[in-house]
N, C-alpha and C positions, 0 to 999 in steps of 0.2 A: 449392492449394499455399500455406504459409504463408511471410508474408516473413520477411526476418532481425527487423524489431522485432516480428512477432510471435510468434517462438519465441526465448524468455531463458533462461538457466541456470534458473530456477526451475518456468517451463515444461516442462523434460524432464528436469529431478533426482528427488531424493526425501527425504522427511522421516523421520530416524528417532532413537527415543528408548529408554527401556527396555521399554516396551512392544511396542516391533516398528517396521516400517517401513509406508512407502507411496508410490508411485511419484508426483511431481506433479500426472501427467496426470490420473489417478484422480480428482483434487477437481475438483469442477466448479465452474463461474463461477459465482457469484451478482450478481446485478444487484441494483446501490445500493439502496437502497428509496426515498430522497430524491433523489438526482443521477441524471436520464438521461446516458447514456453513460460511466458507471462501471460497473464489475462488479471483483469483489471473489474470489480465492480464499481459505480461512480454512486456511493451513496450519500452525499449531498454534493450539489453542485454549485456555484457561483449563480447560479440561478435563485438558489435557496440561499442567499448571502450578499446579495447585493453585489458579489463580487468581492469579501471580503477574508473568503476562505474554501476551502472545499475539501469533500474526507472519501479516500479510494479505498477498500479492502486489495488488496495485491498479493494473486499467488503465483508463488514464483517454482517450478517443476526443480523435482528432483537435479542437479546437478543443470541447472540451466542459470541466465544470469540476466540481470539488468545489466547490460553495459556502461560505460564511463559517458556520463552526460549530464548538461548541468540546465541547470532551474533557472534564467534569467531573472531576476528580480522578486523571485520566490523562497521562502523559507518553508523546507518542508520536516516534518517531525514522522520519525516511523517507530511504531509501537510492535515489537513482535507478539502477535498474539497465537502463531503455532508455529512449532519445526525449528533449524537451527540453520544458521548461516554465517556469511559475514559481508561488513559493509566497508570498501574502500573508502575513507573521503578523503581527497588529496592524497598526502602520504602516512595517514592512520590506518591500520587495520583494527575493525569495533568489531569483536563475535557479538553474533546476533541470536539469543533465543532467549526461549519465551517468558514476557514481562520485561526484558531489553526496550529502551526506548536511546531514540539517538537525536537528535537537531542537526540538520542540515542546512546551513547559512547558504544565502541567496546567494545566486552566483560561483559556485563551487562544485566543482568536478568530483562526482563520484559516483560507486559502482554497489552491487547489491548480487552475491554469488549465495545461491541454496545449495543445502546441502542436504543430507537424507534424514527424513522424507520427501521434504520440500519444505517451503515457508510460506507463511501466510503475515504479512503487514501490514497495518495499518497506518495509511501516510493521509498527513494532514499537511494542505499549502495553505500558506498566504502569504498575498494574495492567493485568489482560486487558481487551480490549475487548468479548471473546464467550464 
């Protein structure tokens, strides 16, 4: 059985555009490729945007972290939608929970550390990130 931080509004919604819908659940996690204990759903892609944007749900494990890394030519926006953390960018510490939203300018070194339970973000790039 899942707890309350692990099922969020975006966990059991759906995404839809002119091309059609799809139920959240549908997209399956993908695991970071660079951060263990991140996993990544990709629910709209540059696919769905001409390449003009793209929107990830990101859950970030207990006590695990996005490391210091930066978005080439990307501005990305993160919406905490559960759990508490906090976000490096540059030399700012932002605590991060929930209803926290941050902007992250393109080009700009920064890091994303969960705390307990974990965090669940919603990051929006543009351009797309995928």
């Amino acid at each position: 059985m899942k707890t309350a931080f692990e099922t969020t509004p975006f966990e059991t919604g759906s995404v839809s555009g002119s091309a059609g819908g799809k139920a959240t659940e549908s997209i399956a996690w993908t695991p970071h490729p660079a951060f263990a204990g991140v996993s990544m759903k990709h629910l709209v892609t540059g696919a769905d945007t001409n390449g003009t944007s793209s929107v990830h749900l990101v859950k970030v494990n207990p006590g695990c972290c996005i490391g210091d890394h930066i978005h080439n030519g990307k501005t990305e926006i993160h919406q905490v939608v559960a759990g508490v953390g906090r976000c490096l960018l540059e030399e700012r510490e932002i605590a991060y929970a929930e209803g926290a939203v941050a902007v992250i300018p393109a080009d700009r070194p920064h890091s994303v550390v969960a705390g307990h339970p974990g965090l669940f973000l919603l990051a929006v790039f543009s351009p797309a990130l995928l």
